[in-house]
mmCIF file of the C-alpha atoms, coordinates in Angstrom:
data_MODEL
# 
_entry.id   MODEL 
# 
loop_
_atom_site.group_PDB 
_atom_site.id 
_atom_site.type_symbol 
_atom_site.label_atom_id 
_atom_site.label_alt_id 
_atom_site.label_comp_id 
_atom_site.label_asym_id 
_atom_site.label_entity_id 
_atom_site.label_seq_id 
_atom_site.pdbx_PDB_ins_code 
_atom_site.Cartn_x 
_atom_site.Cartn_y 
_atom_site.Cartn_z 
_atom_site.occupancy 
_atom_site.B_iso_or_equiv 
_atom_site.pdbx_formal_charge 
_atom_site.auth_seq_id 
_atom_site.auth_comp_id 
_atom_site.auth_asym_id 
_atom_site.auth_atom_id 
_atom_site.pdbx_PDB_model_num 
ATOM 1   C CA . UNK A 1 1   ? 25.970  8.514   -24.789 1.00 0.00 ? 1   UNK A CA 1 
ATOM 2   C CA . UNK A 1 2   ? 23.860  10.128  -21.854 1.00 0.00 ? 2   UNK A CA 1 
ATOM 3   C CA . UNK A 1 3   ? 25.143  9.527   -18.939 1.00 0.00 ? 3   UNK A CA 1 
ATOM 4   C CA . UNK A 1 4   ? 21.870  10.432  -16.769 1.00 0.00 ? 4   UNK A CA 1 
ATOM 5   C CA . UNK A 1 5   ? 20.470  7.693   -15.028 1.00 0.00 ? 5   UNK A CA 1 
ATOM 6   C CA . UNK A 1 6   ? 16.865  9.490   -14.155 1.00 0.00 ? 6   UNK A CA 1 
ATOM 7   C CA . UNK A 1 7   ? 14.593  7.614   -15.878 1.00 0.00 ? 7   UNK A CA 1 
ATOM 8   C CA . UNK A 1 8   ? 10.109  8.152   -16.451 1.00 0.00 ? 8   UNK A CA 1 
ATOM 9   C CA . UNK A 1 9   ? 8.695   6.020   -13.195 1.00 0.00 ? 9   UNK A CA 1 
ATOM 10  C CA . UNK A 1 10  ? 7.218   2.549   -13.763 1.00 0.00 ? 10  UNK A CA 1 
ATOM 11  C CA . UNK A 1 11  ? 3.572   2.759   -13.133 1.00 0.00 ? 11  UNK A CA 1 
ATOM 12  C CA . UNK A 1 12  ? 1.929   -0.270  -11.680 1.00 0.00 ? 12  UNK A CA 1 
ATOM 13  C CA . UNK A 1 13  ? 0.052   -3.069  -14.120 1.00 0.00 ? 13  UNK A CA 1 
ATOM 14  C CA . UNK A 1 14  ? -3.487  -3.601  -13.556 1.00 0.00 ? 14  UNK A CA 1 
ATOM 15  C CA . UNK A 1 15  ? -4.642  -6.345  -14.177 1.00 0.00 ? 15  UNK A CA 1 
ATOM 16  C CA . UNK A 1 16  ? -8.317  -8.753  -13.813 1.00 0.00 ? 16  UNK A CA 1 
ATOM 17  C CA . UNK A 1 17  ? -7.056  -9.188  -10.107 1.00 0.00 ? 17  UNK A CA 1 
ATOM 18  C CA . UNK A 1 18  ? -6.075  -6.212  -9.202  1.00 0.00 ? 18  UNK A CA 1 
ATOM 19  C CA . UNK A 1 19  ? -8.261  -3.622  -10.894 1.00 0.00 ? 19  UNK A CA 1 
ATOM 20  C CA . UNK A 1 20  ? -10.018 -3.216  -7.864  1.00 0.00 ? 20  UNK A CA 1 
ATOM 21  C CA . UNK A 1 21  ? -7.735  -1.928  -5.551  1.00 0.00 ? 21  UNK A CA 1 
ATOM 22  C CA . UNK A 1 22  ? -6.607  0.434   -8.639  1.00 0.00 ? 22  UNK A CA 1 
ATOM 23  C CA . UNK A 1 23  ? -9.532  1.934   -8.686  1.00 0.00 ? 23  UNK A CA 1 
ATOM 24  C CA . UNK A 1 24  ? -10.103 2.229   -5.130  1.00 0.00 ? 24  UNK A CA 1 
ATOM 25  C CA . UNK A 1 25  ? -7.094  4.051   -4.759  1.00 0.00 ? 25  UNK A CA 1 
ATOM 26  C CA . UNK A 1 26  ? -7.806  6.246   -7.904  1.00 0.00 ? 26  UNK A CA 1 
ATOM 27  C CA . UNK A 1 27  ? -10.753 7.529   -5.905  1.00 0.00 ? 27  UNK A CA 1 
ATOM 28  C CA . UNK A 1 28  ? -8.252  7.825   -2.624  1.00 0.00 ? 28  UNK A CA 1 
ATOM 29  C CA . UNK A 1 29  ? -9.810  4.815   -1.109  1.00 0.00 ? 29  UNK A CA 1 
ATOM 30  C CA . UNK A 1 30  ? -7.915  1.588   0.547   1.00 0.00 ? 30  UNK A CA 1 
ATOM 31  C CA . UNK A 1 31  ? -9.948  -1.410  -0.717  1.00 0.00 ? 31  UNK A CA 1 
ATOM 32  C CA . UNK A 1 32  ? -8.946  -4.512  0.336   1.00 0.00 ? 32  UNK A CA 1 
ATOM 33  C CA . UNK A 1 33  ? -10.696 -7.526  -1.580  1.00 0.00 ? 33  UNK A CA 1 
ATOM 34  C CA . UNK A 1 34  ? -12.569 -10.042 0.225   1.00 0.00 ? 34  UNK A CA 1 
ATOM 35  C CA . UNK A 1 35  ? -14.745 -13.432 0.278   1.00 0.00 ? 35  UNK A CA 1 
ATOM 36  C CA . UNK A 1 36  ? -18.467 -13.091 -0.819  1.00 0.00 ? 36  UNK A CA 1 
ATOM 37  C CA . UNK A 1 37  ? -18.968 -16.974 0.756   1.00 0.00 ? 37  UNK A CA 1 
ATOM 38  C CA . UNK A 1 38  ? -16.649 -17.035 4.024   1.00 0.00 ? 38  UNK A CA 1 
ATOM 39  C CA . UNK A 1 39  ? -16.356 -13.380 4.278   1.00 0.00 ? 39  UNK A CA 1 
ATOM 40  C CA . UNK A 1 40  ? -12.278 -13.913 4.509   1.00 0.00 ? 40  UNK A CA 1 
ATOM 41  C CA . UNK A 1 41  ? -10.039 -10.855 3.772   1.00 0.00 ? 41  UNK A CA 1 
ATOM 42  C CA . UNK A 1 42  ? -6.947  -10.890 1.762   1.00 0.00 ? 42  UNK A CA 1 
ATOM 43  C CA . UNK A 1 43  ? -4.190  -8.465  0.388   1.00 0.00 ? 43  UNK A CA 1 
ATOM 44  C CA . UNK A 1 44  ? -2.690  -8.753  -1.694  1.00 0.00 ? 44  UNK A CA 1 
ATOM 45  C CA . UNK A 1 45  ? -5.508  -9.553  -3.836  1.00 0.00 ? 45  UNK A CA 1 
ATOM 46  C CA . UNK A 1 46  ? -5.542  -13.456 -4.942  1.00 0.00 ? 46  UNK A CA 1 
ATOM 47  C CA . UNK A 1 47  ? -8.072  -14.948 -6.978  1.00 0.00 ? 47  UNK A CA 1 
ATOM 48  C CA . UNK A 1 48  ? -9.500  -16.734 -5.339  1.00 0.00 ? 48  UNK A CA 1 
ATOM 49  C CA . UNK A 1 49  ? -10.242 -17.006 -1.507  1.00 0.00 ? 49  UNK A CA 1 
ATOM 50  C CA . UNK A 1 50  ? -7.373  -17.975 0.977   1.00 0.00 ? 50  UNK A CA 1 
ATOM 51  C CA . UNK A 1 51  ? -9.727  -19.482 3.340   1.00 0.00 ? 51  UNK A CA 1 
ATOM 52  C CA . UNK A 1 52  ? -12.513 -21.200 1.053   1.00 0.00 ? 52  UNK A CA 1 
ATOM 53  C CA . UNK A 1 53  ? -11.293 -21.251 -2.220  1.00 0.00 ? 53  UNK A CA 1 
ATOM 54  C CA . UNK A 1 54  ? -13.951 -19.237 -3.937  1.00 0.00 ? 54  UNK A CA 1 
ATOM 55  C CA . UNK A 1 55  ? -13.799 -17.136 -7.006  1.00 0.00 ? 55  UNK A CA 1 
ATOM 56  C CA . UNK A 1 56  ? -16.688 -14.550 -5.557  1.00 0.00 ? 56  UNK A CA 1 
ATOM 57  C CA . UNK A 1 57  ? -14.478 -11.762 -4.457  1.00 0.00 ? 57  UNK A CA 1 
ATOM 58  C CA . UNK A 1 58  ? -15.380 -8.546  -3.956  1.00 0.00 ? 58  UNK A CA 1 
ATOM 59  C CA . UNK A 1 59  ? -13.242 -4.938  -2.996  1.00 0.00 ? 59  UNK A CA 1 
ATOM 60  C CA . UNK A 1 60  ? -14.018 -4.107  0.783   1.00 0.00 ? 60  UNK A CA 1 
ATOM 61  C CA . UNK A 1 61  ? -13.268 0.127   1.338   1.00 0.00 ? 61  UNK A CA 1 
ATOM 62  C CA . UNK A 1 62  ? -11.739 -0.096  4.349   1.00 0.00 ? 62  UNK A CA 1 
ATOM 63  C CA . UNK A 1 63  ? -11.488 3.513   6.909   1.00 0.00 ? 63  UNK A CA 1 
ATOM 64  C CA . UNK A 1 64  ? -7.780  3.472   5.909   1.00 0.00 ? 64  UNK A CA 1 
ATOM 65  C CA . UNK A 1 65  ? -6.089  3.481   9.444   1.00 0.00 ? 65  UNK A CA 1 
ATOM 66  C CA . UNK A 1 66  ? -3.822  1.039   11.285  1.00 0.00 ? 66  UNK A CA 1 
ATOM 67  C CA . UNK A 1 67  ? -1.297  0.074   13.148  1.00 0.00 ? 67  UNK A CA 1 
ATOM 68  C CA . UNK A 1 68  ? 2.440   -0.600  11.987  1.00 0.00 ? 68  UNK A CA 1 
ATOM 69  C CA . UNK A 1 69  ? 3.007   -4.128  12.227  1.00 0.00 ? 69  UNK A CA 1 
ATOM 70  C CA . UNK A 1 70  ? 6.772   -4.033  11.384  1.00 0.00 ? 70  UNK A CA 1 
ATOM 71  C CA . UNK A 1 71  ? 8.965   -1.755  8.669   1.00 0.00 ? 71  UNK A CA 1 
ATOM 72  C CA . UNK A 1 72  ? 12.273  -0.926  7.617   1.00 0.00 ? 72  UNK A CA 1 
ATOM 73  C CA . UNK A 1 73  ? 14.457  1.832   6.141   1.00 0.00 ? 73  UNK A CA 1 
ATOM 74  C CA . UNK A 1 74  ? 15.460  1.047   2.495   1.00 0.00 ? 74  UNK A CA 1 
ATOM 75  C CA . UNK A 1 75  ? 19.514  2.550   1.645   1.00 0.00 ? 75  UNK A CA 1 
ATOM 76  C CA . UNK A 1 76  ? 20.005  1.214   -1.565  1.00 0.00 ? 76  UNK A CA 1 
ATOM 77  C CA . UNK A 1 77  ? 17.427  1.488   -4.862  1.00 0.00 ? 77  UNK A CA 1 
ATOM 78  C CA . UNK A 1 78  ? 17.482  -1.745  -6.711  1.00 0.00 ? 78  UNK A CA 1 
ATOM 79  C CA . UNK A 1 79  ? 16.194  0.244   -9.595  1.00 0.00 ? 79  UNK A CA 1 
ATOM 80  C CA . UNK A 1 80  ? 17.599  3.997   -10.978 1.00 0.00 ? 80  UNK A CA 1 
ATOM 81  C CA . UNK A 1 81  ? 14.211  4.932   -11.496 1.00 0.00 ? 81  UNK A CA 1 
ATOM 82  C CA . UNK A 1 82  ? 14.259  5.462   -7.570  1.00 0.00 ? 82  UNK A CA 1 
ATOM 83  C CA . UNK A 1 83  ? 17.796  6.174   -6.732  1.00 0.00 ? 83  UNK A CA 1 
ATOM 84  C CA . UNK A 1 84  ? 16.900  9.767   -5.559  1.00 0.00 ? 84  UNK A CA 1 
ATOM 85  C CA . UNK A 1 85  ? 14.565  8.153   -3.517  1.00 0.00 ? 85  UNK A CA 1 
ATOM 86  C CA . UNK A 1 86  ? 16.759  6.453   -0.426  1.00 0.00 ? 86  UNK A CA 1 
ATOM 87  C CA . UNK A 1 87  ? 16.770  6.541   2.095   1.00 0.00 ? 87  UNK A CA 1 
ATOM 88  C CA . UNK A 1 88  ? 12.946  5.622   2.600   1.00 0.00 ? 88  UNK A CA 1 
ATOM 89  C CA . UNK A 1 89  ? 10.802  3.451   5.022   1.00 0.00 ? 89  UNK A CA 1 
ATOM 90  C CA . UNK A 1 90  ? 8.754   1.212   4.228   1.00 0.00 ? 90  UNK A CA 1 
ATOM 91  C CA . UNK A 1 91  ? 5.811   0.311   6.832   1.00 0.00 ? 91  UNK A CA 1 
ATOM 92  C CA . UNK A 1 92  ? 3.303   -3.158  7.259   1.00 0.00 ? 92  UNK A CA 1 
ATOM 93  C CA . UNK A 1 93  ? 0.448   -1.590  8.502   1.00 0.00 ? 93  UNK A CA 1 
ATOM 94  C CA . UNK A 1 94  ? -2.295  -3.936  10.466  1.00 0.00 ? 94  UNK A CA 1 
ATOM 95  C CA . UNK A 1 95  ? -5.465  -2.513  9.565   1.00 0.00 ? 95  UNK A CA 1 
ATOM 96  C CA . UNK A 1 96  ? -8.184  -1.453  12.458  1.00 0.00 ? 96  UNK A CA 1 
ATOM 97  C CA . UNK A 1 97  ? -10.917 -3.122  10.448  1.00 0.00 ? 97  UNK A CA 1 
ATOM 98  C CA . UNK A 1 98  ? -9.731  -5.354  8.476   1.00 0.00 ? 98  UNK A CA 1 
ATOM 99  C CA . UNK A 1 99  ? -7.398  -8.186  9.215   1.00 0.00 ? 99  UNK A CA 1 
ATOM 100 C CA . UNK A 1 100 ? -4.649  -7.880  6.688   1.00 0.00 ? 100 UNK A CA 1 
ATOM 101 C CA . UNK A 1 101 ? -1.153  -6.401  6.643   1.00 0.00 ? 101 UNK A CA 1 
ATOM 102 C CA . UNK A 1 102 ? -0.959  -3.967  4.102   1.00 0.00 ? 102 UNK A CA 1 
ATOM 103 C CA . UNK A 1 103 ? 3.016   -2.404  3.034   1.00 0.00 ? 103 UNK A CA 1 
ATOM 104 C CA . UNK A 1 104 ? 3.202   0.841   1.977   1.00 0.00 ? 104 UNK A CA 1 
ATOM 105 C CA . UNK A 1 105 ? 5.753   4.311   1.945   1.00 0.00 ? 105 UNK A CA 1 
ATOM 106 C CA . UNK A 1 106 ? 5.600   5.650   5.313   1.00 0.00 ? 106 UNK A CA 1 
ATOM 107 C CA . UNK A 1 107 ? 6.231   9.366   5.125   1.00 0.00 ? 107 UNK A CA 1 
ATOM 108 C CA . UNK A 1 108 ? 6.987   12.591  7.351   1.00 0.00 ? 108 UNK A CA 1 
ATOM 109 C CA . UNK A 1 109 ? 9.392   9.946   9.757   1.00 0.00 ? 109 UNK A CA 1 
ATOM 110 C CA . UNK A 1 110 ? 12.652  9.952   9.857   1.00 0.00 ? 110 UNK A CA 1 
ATOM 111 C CA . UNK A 1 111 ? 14.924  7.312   8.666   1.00 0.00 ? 111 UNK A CA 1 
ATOM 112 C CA . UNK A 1 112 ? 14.682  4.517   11.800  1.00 0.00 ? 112 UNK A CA 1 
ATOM 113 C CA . UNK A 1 113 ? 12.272  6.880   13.493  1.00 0.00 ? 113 UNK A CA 1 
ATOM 114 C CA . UNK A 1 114 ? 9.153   4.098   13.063  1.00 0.00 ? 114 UNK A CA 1 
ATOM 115 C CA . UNK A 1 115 ? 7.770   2.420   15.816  1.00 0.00 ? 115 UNK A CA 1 
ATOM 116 C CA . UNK A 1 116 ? 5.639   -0.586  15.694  1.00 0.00 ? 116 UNK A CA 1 
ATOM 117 C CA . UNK A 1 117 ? 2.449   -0.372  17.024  1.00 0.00 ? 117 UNK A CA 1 
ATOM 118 C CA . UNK A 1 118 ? 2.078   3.598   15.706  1.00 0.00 ? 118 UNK A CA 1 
ATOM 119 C CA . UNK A 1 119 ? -0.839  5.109   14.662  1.00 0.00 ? 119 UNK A CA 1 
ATOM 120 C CA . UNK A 1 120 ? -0.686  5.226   11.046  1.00 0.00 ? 120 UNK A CA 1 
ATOM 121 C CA . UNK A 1 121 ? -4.057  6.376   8.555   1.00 0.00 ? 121 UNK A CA 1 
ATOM 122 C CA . UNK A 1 122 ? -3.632  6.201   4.724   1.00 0.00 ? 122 UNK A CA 1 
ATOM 123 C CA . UNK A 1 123 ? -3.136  8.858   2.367   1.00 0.00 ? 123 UNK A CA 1 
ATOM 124 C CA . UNK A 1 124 ? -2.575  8.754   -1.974  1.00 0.00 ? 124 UNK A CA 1 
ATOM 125 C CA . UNK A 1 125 ? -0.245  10.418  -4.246  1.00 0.00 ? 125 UNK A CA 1 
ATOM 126 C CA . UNK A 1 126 ? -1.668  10.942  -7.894  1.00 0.00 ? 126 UNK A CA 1 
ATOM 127 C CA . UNK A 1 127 ? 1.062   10.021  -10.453 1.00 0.00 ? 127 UNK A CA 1 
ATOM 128 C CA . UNK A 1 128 ? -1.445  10.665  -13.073 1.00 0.00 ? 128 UNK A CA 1 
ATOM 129 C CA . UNK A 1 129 ? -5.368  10.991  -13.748 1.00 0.00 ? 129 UNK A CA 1 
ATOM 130 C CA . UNK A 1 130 ? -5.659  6.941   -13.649 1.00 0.00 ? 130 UNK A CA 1 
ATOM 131 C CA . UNK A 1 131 ? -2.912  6.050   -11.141 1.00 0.00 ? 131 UNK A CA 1 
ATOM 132 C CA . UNK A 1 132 ? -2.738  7.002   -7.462  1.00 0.00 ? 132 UNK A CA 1 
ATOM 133 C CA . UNK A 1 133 ? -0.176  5.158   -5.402  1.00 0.00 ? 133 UNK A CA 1 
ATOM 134 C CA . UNK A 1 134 ? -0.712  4.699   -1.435  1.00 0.00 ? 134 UNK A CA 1 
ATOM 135 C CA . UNK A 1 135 ? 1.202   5.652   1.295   1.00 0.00 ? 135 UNK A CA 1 
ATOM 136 C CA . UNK A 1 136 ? 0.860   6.013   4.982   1.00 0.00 ? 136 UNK A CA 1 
ATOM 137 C CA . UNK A 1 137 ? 1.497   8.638   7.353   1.00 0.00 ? 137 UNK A CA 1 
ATOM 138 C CA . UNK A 1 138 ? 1.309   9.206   11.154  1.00 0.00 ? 138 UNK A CA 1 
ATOM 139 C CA . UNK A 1 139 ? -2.408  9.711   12.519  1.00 0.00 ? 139 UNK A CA 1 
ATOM 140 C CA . UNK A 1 140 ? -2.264  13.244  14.002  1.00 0.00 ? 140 UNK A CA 1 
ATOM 141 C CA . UNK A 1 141 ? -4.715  12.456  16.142  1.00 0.00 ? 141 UNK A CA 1 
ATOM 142 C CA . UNK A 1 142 ? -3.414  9.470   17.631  1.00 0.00 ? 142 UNK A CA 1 
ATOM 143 C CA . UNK A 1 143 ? 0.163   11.599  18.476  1.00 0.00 ? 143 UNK A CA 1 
# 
């Protein structure tokens, strides 16, 4: 019996509620869905509104830059699929433009480096030609 505990990534599920963002992010873009009637934003995507209650939603590209909101540093993988991952942090990011909390990988800071109310923008990783997984780093410009 193998003994090797690397195993193939799970990709996300789309699915009728989520699609959007999917393929947002496909194309590198942070969508966050939204109300058609009250103009309400939500993530993650519901289906219906928060606010109003209405099933007219629609996928909002938002400029893909925040603030972090809170985070922590994960130690221990609750799957082996990501035990070579740890130790990683994970960041809420407020968005400039849109008022939702978004969580995320935030990369290129140490572990219990982060600082709330950092500069963060967006950035993707492509696991494959359909799936491209989000991620934040530290706006350089902001620094």
């Amino acid at each position: 019996m193998p003994t090797d505990t690397k195993r193939t990534r799970p990709l996300p599920i789309w699915d009728r509620d989520t699609a959007g963002f999917w393929e947002a992010a496909r194309r590198h873009v942070l969508a966050v869905q939204t109300c058609r009637r009250c103009g309400a934003a939500s993530f993650p995507p519901w289906p219906s509104c928060r606010k109003c209650s209405s099933l007219d939603m629609a996928w909002t590209p938002s400029a893909g830059r925040g603030t972090i909101f809170t985070w922590t540093t994960v130690y221990r993988s609750t799957r082996p699929e990501f035990a070579d991952d740890v130790p990683y942090t994970l960041a809420v990011v407020e968005l400039s433009d849109l008022p939702v909390l978004v969580p995320a990988r935030l990369r290129g800071v140490a572990p219990l480096a982060a600082k709330i109310g950092t500069s963060v923008e967006a950035r993707f990783e492509d696991l494959t030609p359909e799936v491209s997984l989000l991620y934040w780093v530290v706006d350089d410009a902001q620094s």
